[in-house]
KEVEXLUM-815512 format. One line per field, with one value per residue (C-alpha): residue in one letter; x, y, z. Coordinates in steps of 0.02 Angstrom, whole numbers, plus 32768, in hexadecimal, padded with zeros to 4 digits. Layout:
aa: (a  ...)
xx: (X  ...)
yy: (Y  ...)
zz: (Z  ...)
***
This chain:
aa: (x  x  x  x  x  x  x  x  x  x  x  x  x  x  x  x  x  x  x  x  x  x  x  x  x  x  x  x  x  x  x  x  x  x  x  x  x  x  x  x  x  x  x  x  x  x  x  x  x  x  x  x  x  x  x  x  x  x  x  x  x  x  x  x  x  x  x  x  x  x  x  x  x  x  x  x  x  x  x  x  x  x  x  x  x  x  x  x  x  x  x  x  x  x  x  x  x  x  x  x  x  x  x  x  x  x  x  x  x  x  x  x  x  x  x  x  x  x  x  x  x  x  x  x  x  x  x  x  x  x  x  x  x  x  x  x  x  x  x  x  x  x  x  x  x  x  x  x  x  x  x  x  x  x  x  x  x  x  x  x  x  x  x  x  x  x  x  x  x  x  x  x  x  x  x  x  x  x  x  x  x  x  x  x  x  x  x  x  x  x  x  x  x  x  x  x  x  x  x  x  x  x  x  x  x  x  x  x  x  x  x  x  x  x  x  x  x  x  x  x  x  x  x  x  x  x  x  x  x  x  x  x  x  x  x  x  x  x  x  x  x  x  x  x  x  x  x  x  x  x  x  x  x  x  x  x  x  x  x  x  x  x  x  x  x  x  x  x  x  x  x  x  x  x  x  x  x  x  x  x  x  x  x  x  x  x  x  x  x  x)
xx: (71F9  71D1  712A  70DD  7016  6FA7  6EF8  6E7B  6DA1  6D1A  6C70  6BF5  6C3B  6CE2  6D77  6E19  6ECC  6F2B  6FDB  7024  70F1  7133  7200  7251  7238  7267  71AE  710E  7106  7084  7082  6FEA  6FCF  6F1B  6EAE  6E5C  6DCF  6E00  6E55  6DD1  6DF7  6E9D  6E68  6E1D  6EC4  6F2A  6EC6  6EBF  6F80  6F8C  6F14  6F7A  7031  7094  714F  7174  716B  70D3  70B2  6FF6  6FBD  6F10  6EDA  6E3F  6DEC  6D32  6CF0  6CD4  6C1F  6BD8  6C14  6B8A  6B73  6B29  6AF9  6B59  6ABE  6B0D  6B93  6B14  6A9A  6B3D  6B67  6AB3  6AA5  6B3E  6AF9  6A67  6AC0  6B21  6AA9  6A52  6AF4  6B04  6A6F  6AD8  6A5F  6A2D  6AAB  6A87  6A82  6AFF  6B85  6B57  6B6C  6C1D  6C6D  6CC9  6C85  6BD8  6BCC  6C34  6C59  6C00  6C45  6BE8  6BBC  6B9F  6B18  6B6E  6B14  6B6E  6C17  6C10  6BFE  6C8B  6D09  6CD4  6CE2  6D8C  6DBC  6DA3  6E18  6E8D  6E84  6EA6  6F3B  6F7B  6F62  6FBD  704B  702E  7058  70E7  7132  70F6  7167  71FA  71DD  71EE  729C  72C5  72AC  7326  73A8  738E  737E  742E  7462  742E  7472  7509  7503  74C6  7560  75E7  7587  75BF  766E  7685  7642  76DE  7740  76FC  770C  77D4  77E2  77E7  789A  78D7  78CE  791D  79A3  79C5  79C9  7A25  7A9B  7AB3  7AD4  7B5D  7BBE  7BAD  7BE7  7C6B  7C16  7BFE  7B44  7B1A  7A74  7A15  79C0  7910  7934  7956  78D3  7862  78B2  7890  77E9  77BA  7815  7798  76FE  7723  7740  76A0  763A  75CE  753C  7557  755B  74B8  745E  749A  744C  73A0  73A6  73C2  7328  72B8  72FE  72C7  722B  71EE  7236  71C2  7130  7129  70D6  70F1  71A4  7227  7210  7229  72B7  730A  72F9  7338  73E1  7408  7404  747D  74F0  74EA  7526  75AC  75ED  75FA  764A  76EC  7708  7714  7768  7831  7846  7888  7814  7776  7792  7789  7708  76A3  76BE  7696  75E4  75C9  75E4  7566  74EE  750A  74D7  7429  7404  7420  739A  7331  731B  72C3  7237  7198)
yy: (E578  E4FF  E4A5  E465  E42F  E424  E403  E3DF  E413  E405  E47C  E473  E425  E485  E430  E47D  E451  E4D9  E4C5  E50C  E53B  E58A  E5BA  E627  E6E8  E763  E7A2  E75E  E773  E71C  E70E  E6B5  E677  E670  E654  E6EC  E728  E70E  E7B0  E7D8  E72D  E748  E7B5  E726  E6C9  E73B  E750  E697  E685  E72E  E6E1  E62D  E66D  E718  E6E1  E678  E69B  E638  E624  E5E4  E5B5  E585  E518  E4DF  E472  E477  E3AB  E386  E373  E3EB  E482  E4CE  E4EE  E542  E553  E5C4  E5F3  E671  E5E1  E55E  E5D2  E5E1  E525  E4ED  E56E  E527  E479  E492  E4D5  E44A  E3BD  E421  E412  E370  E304  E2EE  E2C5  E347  E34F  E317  E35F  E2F9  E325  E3DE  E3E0  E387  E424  E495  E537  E4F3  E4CA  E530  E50D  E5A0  E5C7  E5BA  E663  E634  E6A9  E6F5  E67C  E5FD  E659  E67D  E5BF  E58B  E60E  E5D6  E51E  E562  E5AC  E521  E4BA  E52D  E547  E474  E488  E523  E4A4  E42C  E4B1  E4E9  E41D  E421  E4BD  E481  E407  E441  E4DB  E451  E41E  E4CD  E4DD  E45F  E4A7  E557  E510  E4D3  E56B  E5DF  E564  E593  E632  E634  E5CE  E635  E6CE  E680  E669  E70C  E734  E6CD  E728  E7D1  E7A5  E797  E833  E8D2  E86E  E841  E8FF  E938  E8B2  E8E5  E996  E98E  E916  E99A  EA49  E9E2  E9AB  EA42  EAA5  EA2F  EA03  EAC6  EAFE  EBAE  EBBE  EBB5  EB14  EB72  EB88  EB01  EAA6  EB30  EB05  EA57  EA61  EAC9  EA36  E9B6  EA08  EA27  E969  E936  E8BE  E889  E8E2  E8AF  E7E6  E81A  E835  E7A4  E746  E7A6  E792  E6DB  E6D3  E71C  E698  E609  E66E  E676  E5D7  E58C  E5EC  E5B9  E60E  E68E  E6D1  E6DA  E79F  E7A7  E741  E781  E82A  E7DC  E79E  E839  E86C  E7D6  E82A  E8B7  E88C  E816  E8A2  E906  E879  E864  E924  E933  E8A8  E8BD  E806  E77E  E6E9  E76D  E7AD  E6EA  E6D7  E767  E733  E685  E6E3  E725  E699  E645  E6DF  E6E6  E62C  E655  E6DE  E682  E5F0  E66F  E6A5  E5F7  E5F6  E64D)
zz: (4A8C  4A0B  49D2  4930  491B  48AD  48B3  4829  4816  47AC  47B3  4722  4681  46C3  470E  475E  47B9  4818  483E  48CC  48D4  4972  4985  4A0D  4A02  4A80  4A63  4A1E  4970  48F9  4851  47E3  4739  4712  468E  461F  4669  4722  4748  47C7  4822  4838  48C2  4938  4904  495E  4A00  4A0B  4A09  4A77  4AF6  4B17  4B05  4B29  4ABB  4A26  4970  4925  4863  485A  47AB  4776  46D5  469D  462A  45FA  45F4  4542  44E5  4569  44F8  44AA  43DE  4363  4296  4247  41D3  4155  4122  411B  40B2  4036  4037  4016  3F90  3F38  3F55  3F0F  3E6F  3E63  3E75  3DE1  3D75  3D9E  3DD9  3E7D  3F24  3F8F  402F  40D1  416E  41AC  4127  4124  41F6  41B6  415C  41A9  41E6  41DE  42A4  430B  43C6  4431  44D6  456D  45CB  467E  46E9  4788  4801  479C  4799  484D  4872  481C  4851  48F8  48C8  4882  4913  499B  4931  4931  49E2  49ED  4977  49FA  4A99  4A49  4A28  4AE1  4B1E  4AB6  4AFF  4BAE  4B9C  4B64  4BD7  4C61  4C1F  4BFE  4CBD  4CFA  4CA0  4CEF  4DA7  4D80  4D4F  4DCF  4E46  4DEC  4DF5  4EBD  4EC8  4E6D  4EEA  4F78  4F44  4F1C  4FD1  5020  4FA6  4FDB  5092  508B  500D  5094  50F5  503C  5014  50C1  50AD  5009  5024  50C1  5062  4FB7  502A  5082  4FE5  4FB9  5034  506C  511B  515C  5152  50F9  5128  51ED  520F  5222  5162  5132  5184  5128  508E  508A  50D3  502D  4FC8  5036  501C  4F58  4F61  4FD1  4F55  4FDB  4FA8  4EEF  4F32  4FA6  4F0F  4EA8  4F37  4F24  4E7B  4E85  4F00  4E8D  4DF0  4E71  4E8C  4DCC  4DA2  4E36  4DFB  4D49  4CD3  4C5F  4CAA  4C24  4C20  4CB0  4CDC  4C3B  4C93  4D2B  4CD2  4C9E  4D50  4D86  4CF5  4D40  4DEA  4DAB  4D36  4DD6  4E4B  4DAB  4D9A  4E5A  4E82  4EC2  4ED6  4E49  4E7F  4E8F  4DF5  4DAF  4E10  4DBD  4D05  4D29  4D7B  4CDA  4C81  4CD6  4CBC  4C1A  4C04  4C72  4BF1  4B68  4BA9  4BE8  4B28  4B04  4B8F  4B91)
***
């Protein structure tokens, strides 16, 4: 399921914006791009995601920017010592002023930019100040998906409908198959045999009751119809169920697999492909939800 967000912070002189990407996955699988440093942090990034969704590939990334004229400085004393030194000689060669403090602060190298080194009470506070926007950003992901999860249902209702459908077709279909195979057999010895019978009725009958029973798909459409009660089920129930109901369509597969390689009739056998078809369609969705 798909979701974008992105959510922005500021703690002590520090600012940040997460950005939040989320695209189908079979499984959940998160990837981050943070800043140096932060390798430790990436830690309570994960469990965050883990604890608000179970599929979905997510690519969380993390800038920051520090607000300026809060970054600290200092003298780098050694150049200065070197520039003044040279000053001094050259205000003796040539009557030139002393410099000021202002143009010696102007050179380059004199004043350097010194980073800040935060304290761990200080770290901890942002990285939780961090954190709760990041868990924003995720709820706004978590609408997003909400949402299309809600379309994503629709479209499955219809198909299981489908496939409940198609079920009961093939059940008519079954219904008529045991008097289509004694017909047919019945039909095939005679034009064979040119209207005399080679074998005893008993056998016969024996014959084609093997034929009927190789041919019985009734248990096969039984579970189609459990299987479609369970869809309806998890689909009612909401949550996280694509797992699940992927696990479940390859259980429908299974049955309608079953129902085509049995079947001894034209129309059943139609009947079959179009159930997996429609199956095949349900998996496919299935892939998107979480």
């Amino acid at each position: 399921m798909t979701g974008f967000a992105r959510e922005e912070g500021e703690f002590d002189a520090l600012g940040w914006r997460w950005e939040v990407r989320s695209v189908n996955n079979r499984g959940l699988d998160i990837r981050t791009r943070l800043p140096p440093g932060m390798e430790a942090f990436e830690i309570a990034v994960r469990d965050l995601v883990g604890k608000r969704f179970k599929r979905g590939s997510f690519n969380i990334s993390l800038n920051l920017t520090r607000t300026p004229g809060l970054t600290g400085y200092r003298l780098n004393e050694a150049l200065l010592e070197r520039v003044l030194v040279l000053a001094e000689d050259l205000r003796k060669r040539t009557g030139a002023p002393p410099p000021t403090a202002e143009g010696l602060l102007r050179l380059r190298g004199v004043l350097e930019a010194e980073e800040v080194v935060d304290g761990d009470d200080t770290r901890t506070a942002r990285e939780a100040a961090m954190a709760e926007s990041l868990g924003r950003a995720l709820a706004q992901v978590e609408v997003a998906r909400a949402e299309e999860g809600a379309r994503l249902k629709a479209i499955l209702d219809g198909q299981v409908d489908e496939i409940s459908a198609l079920a009961q077709q093939a059940r008519k279909l079954a219904a008529a198959q045991p008097d289509a195979i004694r017909s047919r057999v019945t039909g095939q010895l005679a034009e064979l045999v040119g209207g005399t019978t080679p074998v005893s009725e008993d056998r016969l009958a024996q014959e084609i009751a093997v034929m009927i029973g190789k041919a019985d798909v009734r248990e096969e459409i039984d579970r189609l119809d459990a299987h479609v009660g369970q869809a309806r089920d998890m689909l009612g129930a909401g949550g996280a169920v694509g797992r699940r109901l992927d696990f479940l369509s390859q259980e429908f597969n299974r049955e309608a697999n079953t129902l085509c390689s049995k079947s001894q009739d034209l129309e059943l056998t139609r009947t079959g492909l179009a159930l997996k078809a429609a199956i095949e369609q349900f998996r496919e969705q299935v892939q998107n939800i979480e």
